[in-house]
C-alpha positions in Angstrom: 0.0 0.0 0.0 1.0 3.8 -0.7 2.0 5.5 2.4 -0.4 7.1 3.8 -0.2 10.5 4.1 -2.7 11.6 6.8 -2.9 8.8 10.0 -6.4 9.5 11.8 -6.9 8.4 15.4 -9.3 8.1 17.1 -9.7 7.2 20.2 -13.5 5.5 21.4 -14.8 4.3 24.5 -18.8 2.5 24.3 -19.3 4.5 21.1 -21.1 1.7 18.8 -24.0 3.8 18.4 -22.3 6.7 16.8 -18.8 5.8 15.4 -19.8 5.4 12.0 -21.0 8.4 12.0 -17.3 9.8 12.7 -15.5 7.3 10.6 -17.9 7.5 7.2 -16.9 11.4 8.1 -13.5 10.2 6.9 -13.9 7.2 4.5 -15.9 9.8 2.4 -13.3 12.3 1.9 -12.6 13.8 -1.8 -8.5 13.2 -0.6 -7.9 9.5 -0.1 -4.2 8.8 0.7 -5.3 8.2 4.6 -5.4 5.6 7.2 -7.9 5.6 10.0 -6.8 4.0 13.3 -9.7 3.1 15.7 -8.2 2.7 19.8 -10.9 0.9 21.6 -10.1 1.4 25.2 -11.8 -1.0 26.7 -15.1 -0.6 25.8 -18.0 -2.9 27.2 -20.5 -2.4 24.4 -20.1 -3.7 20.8 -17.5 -1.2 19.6 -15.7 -3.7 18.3 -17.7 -5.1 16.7 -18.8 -2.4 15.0 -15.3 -1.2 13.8 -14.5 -5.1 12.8 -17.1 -4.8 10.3 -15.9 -2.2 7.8 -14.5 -3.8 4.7 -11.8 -1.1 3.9 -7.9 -2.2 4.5 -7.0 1.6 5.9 -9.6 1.2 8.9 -7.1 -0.6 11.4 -8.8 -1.3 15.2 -6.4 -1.3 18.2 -8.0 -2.7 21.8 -6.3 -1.7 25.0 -7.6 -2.0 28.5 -9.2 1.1 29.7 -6.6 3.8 30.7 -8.2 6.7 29.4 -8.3 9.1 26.2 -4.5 10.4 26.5 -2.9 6.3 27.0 -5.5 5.8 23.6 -4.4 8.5 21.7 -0.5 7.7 22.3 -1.0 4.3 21.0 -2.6 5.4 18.2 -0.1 7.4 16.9 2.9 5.0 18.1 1.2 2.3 15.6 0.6 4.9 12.7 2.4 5.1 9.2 1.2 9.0 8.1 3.1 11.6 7.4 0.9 14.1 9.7 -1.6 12.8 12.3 -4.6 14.0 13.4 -6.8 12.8 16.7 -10.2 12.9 15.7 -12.9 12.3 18.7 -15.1 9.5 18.2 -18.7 12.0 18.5 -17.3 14.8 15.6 -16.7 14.5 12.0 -14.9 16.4 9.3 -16.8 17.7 5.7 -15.9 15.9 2.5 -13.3 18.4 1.8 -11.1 18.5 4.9 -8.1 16.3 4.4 -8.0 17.7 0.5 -7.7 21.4 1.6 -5.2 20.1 4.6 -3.3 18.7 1.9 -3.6 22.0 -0.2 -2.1 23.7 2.6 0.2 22.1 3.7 2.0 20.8 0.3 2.3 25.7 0.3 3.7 25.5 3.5 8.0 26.4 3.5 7.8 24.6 6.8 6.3 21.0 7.0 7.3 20.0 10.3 4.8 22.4 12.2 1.4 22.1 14.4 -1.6 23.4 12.2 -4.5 24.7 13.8 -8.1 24.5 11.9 -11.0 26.5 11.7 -14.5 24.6 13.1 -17.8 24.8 13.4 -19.9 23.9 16.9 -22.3 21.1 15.9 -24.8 21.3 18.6 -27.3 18.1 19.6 -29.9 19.1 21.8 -33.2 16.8 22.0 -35.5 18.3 19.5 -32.8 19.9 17.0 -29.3 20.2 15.6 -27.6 23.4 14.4 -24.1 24.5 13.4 -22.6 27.4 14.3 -18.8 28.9 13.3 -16.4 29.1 15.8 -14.6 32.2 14.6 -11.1 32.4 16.6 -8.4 35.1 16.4 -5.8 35.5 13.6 -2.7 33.8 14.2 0.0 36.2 14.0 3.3 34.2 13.0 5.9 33.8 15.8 3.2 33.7 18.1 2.3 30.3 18.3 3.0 30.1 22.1 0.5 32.4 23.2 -1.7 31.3 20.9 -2.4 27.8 22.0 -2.3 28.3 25.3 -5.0 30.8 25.5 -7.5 29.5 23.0 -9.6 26.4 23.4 -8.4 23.8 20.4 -9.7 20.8 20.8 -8.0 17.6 19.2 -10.0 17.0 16.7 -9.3 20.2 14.8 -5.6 19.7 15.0 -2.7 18.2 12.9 1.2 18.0 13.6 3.9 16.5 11.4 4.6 12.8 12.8 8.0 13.6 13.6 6.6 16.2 16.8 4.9 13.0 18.3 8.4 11.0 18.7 9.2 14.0 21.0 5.9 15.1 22.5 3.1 13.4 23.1 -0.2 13.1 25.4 0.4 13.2 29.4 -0.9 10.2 30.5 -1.2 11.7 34.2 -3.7 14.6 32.6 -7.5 13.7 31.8 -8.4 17.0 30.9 -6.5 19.6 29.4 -4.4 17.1 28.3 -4.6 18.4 24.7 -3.8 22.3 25.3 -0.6 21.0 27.4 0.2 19.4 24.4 -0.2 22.1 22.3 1.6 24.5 24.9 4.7 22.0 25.1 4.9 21.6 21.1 4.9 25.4 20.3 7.9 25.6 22.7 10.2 24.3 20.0 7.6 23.8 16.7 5.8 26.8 14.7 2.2 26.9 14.8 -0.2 27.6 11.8 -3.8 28.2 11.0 -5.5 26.5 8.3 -8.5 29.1 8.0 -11.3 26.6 6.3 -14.5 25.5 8.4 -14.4 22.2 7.5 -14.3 20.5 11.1 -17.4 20.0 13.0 -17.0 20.3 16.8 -19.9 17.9 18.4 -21.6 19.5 21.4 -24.1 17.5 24.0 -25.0 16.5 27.2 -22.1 13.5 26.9 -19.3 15.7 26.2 -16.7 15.3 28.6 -15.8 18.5 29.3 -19.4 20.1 30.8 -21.0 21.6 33.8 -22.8 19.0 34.8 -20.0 16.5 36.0 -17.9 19.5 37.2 -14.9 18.4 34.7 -13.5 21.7 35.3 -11.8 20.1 38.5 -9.9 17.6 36.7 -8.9 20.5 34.4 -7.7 22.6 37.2 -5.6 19.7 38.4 -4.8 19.1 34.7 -3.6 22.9 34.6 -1.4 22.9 38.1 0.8 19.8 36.2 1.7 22.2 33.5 2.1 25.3 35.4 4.2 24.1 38.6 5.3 20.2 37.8 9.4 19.9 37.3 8.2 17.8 34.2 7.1 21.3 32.4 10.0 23.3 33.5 10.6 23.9 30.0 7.3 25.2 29.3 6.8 27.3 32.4 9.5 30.0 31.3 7.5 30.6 28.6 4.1 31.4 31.1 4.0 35.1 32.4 2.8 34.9 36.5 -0.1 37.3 35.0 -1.2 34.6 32.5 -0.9 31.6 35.0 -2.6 33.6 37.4 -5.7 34.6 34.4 -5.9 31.1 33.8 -6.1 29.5 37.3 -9.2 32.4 38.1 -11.0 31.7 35.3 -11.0 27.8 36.0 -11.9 28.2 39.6 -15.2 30.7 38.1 -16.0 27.9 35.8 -15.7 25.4 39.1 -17.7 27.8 40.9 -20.3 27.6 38.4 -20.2 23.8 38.4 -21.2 24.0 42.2 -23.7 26.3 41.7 -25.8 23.8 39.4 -25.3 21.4 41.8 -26.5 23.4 45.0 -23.3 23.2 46.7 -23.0 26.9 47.8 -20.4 26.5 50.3 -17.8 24.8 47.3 -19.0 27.8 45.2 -17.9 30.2 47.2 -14.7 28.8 48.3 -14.4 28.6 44.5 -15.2 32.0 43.7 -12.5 33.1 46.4 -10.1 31.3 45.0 -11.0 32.6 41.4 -10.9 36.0 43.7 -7.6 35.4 45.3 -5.8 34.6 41.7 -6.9 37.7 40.3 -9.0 40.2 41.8 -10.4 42.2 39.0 -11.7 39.2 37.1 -15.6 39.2 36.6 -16.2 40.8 39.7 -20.2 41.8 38.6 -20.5 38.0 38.0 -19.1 36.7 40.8 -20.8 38.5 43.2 -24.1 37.8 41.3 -23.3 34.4 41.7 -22.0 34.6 45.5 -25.6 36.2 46.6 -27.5 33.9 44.4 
């Protein structure tokens, strides 16, 4: 077989009823030079099944015992043959045209060894309908690839690095969530970062996302977020963080926990929330949190 030149991973856990959806996302794309690698981790419905089914040679299925999305994502990539990879979630999709205008792009590019960041639009799947809407973020300014990443929300799915970043950077194991944008943050430490300006991702929103208010993921992000900004393992990306920045960051992510608590009644961890938030940077929302502190 031609090597591929795109490797897709995706990483699924009790999926069955919606991974085709994803994967004919991919299989019907105008560009066709791609492999798609499925990670089950562990999953306890008929996922495998599902993916065992497919009769097309570049669909390849991987099962590991569960160890969560960053362990999946890792051993996708270790097992891929592409050029550039990209880490597709198994609930969002890509438009017909995606990996031909990547291509496009790219094969302009002076640089090929770099992190591309793409343009996406929020599919959102609420009970009685289902709407897209842009997600319009800031220009990239070159040599600002750094900043960039690390204060803009980019998940996976809309990504794609050259193959040769992943033998030196890859998914922290010990994060659950935010394990992505520490990714991101460690690679533009030493790789440029570009924007691919298309819409042509679709960013799944609903009730079973794993980042959401509901299940308070914002805590695991916070501890996610303390890993990066104090561990010895990111010494070399802390240098890079301004106290201000760390400091934005951290109040924000306690407001967002202090919101969790809210929905959940729990007004004694909301305010100790929003005095941490308070305590990390004063002048932050204060209208808001104090609506939310007498509410």
């Amino acid at each position: 077989m031609e090597k591929p030149f795109f490797s897709i991973i995706i990483p699924v856990y009790n999926r069955a009823d919606i991974i085709m959806r994803t994967i004919d996302s991919v299989l019907n794309q105008i560009f066709k030079n791609f492999e798609i690698i499925v990670v089950d981790d562990g999953s306890k419905d008929n996922t495998a099944e599902v993916i065992k089914s497919i009769p097309d040679a570049r669909v390849k299925y991987i099962y590991q015992n569960n160890a969560e999305r960053s362990v999946a994502r890792n051993n996708g990539a270790n097992h891929a043959n592409g050029e550039y990879l990209i880490f597709l979630d198994s609930d969002d999709t890509f438009d017909s045209n995606h990996l031909s205008g990547l291509f496009s792009f790219i094969e302009k590019l002076n640089i090929k060894i770099v992190l591309i960041v793409c343009n996406c639009r929020f599919h959102f799947v609420e009970k009685d309908k289902e709407y897209f809407e842009e997600h319009d973020l800031p220009k990239l300014i070159s040599g600002k690839g750094f900043e960039y990443v690390l204060s803009n929300p980019l998940s996976p799915t809309r990504m794609c690095l050259h193959s040769t970043i992943f033998k030196e950077f890859q998914f922290d194991k010990n994060i659950v969530i935010v394990e992505d944008q520490v990714l991101w943050v460690s690679i533009a430490t030493k790789f440029e970062v570009v924007q691919y300006k298309d819409y042509t991702v679709n960013y799944t929103i609903h009730d079973d996302n794993s980042v959401n208010l509901k299940n308070n993921a914002y805590l695991k992000r916070l501890e996610g977020l303390k890993r990066l900004f104090f561990h010895p393992d990111y010494s070399f990306a802390q240098r890079f963080i301004s106290h201000q920045k760390r400091r934005f960051i951290l109040a924000e992510c306690y407001f967002n926990i202090a919101k969790c608590y809210r929905l959940s009644g729990d007004n004694s961890k909301k305010s100790m929330a929003l005095f941490k938030s308070f305590l990390q940077k004063p002048g932050y929302r204060n209208k808001e949190r104090l609506y939310m502190l007498l509410k």
